[in-house]
N, C-alpha and C positions, 0 to 999 in steps of 0.2 A: 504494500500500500504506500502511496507515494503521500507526503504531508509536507504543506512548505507553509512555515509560518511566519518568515520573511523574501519578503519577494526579491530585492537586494540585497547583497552579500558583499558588493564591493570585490571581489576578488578578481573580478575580470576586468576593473580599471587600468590592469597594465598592457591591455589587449592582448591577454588570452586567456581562455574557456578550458576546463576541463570535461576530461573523457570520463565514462564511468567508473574504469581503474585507478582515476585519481589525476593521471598523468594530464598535462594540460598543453596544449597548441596553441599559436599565433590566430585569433579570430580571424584571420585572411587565409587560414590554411582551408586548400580545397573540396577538405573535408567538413566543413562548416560550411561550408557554401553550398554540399548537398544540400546538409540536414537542411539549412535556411531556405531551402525550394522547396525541399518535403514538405514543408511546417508553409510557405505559402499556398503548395499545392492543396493542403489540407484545409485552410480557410478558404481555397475556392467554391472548393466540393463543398466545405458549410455554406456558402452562399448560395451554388445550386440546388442543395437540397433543402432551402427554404421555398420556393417554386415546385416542391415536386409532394405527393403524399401514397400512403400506402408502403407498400413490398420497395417500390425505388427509393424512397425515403428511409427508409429501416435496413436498405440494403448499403445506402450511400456512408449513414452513420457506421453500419459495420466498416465501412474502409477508412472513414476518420478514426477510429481506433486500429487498425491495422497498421496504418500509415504512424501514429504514437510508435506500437510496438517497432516499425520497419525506422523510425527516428534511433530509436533506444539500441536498436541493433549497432546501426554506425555507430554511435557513442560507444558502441563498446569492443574494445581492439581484439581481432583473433584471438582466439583460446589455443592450446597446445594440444597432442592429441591425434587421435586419425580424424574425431572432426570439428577443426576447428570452430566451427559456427551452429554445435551442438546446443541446443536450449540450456539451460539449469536452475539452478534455483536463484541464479544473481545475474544469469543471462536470457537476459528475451531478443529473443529471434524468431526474424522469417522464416515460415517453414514452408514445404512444400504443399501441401495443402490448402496452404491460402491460397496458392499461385494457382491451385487446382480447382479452388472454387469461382475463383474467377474466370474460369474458362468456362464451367460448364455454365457460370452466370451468363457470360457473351454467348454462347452456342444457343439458349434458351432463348435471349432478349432477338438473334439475329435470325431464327429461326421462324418469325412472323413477318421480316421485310423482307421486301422487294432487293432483287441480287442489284447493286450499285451497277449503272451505266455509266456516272461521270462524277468526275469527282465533287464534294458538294463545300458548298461554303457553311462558314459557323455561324450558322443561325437560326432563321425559322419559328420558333415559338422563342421566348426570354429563357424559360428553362433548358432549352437545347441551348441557345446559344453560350449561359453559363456553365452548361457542362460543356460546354465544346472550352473553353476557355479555360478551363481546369485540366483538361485534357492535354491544350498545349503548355501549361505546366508543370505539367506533370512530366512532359516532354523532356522539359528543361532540367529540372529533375531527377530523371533519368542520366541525360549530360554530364550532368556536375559528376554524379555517382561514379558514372564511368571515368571522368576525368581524375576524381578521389582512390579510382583504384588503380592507377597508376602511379600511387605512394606507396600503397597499403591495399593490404589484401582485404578484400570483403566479401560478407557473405551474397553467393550467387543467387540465394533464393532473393534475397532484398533486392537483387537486380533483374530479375527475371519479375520479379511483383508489378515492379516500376512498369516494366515495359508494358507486362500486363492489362495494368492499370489504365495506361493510356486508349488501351485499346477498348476496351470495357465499358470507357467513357464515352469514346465516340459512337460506341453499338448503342449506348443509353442514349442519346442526345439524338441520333434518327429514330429510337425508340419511342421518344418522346413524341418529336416531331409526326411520327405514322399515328396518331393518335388525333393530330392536329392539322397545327397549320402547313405538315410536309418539308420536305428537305428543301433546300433550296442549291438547284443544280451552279455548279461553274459552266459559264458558255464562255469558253474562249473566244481571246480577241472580241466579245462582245462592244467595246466602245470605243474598237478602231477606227469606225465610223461607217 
């Protein structure tokens, strides 16, 4: 159970943040720069799931907690071991499961639309279009991730979530849209004239 009963600490005035092991990095390191995408990603998706109710709303909250958990994972450096990104009782991580439910979420939500004929722009109803917007944060997200694990090794289910995730977003957001006001197609070169 997590308790914070001061919100500042001051420790991090000398620009740098600590990991969960204690050990602490330059706030510029590109590992904070995931998390801080995670952690925008994650207020996006709370903004899109104020526009949405039912099963997509209760689905969306489970990935704002996922996304806490896939936070707390980077925060916390390889383990030793054959596997390093084992769960424990001091370590929360991504597991493969998650990564699995997420699939069979997209396979079920993509399972009622129409196969894509052209690529669509981010928008169409306000709740697609803020999950479309969470989506390419999530993106970015993603990026950082990838770029963080070019320092340091991290776990692949957190990166494989990510990508995931993006994708899950954009099934949700035509999801939406088929319910509504419809995708709204890209027509190339449209205002070439």
């Amino acid at each position: 159970m997590v308790r914070l009963n001061r919100i500042y600490t001051r420790t991090g005035d000398d620009g740098t943040s600590g990991l969960v092991d204690g050990s602490r990095l330059p706030k510029g390191d590109a590992l904070f720069s995931a998390m801080g995408d995670v952690d925008e990603a994650n207020s996006a998706i709370g903004l899109a799931a104020l526009t949405v109710e039912g099963e997509l709303a209760h689905r969306l909250t489970t990935i704002q907690n996922d996304l806490f958990d896939l936070g707390a994972d980077l925060a916390t450096p390889a383990g030793s071991g054959p596997d390093p990104f084992a769960p424990g009782e001091m370590e929360l991580r991504v597991i493969a499961a998650q990564v699995e439910r997420l699939e069979r979420e997209i396979d079920a939500m993509n399972e009622a639309l129409d196969p894509l004929k052209s690529f669509i722009l981010p928008g169409g109803s306000e709740a697609a279009a803020r999950l479309h917007l969470a989506r390419a944060i999530t993106r970015r997200a993603e990026r950082s991730a990838v770029a963080a694990r070019e320092e340091r090794t991290l776990n692949p289910h957190a990166l494989a979530y990510l990508n995931r995730l993006s994708d899950w977003l954009f099934v949700a957001a035509r999801h939406v849209n088929a319910s509504g006001a419809g995708d709204v197609l890209w027509v190339p070169g449209a205002s070439r004239g």
